[in-house]
MIMI-56599 format. One record per residue: x, y, z of N, C-alpha, C, O, CB in turn; residue number from 1. Coordinates in nm, 3 decimals. Glycine has a CB too. Layout:
N
R       nx       ny       nz      cax      cay      caz       cx       cy       cz       ox       oy       oz      cbx      cby      cbz  resi
R        X        Y        Z        X        Y        Z        X        Y        Z        X        Y        Z        X        Y        Z   NUM
...
END
This chain:
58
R       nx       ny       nz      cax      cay      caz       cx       cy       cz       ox       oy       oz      cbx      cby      cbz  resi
R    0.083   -0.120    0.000    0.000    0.000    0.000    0.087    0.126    0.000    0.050    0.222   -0.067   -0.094    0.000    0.121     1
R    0.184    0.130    0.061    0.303    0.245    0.103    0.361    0.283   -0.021    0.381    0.398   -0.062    0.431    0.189    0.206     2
R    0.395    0.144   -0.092    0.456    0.196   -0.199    0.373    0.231   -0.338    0.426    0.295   -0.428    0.555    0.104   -0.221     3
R    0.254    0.189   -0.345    0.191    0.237   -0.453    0.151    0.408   -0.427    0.160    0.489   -0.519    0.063    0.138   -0.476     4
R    0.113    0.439   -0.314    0.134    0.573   -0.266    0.245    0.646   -0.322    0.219    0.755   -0.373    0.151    0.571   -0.131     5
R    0.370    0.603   -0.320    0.495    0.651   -0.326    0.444    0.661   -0.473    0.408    0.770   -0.518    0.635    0.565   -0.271     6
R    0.442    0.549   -0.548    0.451    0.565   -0.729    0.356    0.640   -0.759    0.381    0.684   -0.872    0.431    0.433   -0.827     7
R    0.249    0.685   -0.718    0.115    0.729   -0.786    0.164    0.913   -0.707    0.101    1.011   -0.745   -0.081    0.612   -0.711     8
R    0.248    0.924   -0.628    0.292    1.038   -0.591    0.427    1.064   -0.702    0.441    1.173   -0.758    0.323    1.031   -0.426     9
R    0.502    0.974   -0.720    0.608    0.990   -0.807    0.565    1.068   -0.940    0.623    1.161   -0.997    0.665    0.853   -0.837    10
R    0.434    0.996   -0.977    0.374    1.004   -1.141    0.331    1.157   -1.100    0.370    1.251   -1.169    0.215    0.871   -1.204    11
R    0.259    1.174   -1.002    0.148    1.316   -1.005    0.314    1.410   -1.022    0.326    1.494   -1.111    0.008    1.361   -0.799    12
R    0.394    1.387   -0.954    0.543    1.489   -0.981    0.573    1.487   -1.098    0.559    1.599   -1.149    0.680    1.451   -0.914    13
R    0.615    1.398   -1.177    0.672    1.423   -1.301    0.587    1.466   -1.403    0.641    1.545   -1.480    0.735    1.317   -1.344    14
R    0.434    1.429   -1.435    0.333    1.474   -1.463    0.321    1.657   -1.467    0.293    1.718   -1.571    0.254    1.401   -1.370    15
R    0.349    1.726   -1.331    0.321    1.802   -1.346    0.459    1.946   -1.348    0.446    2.066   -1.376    0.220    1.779   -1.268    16
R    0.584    1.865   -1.307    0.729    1.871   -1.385    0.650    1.910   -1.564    0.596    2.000   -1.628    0.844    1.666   -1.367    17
R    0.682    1.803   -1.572    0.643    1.785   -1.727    0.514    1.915   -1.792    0.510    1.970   -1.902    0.566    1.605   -1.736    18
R    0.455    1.923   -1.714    0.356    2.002   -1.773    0.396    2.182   -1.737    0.380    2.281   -1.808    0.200    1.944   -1.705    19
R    0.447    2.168   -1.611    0.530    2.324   -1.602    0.633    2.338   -1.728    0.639    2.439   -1.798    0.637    2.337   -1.441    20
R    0.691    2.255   -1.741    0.791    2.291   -1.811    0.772    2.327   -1.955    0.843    2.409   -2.012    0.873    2.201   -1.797    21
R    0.651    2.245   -2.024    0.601    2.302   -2.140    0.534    2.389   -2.150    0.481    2.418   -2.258    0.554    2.244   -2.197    22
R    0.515    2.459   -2.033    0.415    2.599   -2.013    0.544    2.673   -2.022    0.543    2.727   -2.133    0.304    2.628   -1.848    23
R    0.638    2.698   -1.970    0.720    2.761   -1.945    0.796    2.758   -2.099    0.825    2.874   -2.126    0.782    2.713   -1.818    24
R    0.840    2.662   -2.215    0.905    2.669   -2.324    0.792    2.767   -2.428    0.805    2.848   -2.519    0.947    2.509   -2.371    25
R    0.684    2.707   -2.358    0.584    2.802   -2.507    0.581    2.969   -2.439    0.575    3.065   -2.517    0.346    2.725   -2.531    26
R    0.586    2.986   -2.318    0.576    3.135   -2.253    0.751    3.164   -2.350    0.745    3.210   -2.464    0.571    3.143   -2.010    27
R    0.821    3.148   -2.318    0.908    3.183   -2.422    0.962    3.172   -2.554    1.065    3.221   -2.601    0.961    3.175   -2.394    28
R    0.859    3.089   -2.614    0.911    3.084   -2.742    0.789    3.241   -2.812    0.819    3.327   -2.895    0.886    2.883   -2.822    29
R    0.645    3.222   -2.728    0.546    3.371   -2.770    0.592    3.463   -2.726    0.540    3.570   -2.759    0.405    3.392   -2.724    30
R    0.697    3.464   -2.644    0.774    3.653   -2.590    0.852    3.634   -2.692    0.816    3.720   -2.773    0.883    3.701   -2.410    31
R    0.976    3.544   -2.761    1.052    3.543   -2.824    0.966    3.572   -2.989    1.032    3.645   -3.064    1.129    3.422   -2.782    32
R    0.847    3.527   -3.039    0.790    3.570   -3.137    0.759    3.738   -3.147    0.798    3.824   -3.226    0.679    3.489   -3.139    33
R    0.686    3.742   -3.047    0.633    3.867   -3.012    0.720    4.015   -3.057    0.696    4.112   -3.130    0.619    3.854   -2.858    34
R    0.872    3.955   -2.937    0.928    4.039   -3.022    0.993    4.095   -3.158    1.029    4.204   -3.203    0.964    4.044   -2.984    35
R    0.988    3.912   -3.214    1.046    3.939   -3.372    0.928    3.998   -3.486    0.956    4.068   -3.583    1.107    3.775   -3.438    36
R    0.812    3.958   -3.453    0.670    4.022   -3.470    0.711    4.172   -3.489    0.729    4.226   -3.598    0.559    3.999   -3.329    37
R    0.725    4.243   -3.334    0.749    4.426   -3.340    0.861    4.444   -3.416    0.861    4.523   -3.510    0.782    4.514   -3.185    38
R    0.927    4.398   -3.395    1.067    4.451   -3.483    1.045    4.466   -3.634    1.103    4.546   -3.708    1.197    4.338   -3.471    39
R    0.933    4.356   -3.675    0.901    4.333   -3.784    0.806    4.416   -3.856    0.795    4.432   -3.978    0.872    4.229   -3.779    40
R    0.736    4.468   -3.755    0.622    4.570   -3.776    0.713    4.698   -3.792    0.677    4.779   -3.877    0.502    4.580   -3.642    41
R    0.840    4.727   -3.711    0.884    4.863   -3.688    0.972    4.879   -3.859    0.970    4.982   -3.926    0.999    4.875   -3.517    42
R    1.025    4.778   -3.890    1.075    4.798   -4.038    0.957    4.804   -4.111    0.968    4.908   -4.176    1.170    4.683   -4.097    43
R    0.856    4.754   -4.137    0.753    4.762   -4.252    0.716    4.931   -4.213    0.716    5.005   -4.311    0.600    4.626   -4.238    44
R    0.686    4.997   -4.083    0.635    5.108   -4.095    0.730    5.187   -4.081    0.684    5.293   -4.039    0.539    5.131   -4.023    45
R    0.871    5.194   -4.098    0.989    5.267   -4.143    0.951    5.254   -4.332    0.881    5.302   -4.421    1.158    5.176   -4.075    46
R    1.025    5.184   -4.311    0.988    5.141   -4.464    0.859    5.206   -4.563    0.865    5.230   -4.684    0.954    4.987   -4.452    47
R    0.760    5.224   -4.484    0.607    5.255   -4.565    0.643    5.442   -4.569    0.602    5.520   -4.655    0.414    5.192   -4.436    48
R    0.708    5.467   -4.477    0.727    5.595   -4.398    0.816    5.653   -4.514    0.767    5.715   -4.608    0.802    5.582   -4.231    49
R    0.961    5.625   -4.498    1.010    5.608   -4.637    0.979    5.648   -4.816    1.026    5.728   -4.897    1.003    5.500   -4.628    50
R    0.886    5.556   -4.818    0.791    5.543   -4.894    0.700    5.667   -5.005    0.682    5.700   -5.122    0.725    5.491   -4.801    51
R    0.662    5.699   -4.854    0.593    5.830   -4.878    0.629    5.943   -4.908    0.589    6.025   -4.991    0.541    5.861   -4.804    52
R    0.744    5.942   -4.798    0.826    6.102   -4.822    0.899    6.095   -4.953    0.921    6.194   -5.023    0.957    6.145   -4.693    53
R    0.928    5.995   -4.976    0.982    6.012   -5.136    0.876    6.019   -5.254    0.892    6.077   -5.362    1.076    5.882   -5.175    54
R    0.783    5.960   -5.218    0.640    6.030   -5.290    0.593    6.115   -5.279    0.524    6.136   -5.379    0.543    5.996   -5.285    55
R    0.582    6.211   -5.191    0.590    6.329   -5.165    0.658    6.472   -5.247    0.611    6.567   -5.309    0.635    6.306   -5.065    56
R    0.791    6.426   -5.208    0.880    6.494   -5.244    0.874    6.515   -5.409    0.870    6.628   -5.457    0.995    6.435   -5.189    57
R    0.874    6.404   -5.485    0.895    6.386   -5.602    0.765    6.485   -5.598    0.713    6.523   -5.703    0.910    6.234   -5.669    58
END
């Protein structure tokens, strides 16, 4: 009885090991998007910006 306690406590640990830890790789792989996202946005609206003033100008 003691020891199935022990294993069915072992499992609920690694179980939820296991499940922190893939919470934790996707929380950083969407900050790590996120920011290549803005960066990505900040060149397209440089770029559009660009764009204009030389349409402008002309």
């Amino acid at each position: 009885m003691n020891s199935s306690i022990v294993l069915v406590s072992a499992v609920l640990a690694s179980l939820a090991a296991g499940v922190l830890s893939a919470y934790a790789l996707c929380a950083t792989m969407f900050r790590i998007f996120r920011i290549h996202a803005t960066q990505v946005a900040a060149e397209r609206n440089a770029r559009a910006a660009m764009l204009t003033t030389t349409a402008t100008v002309k």
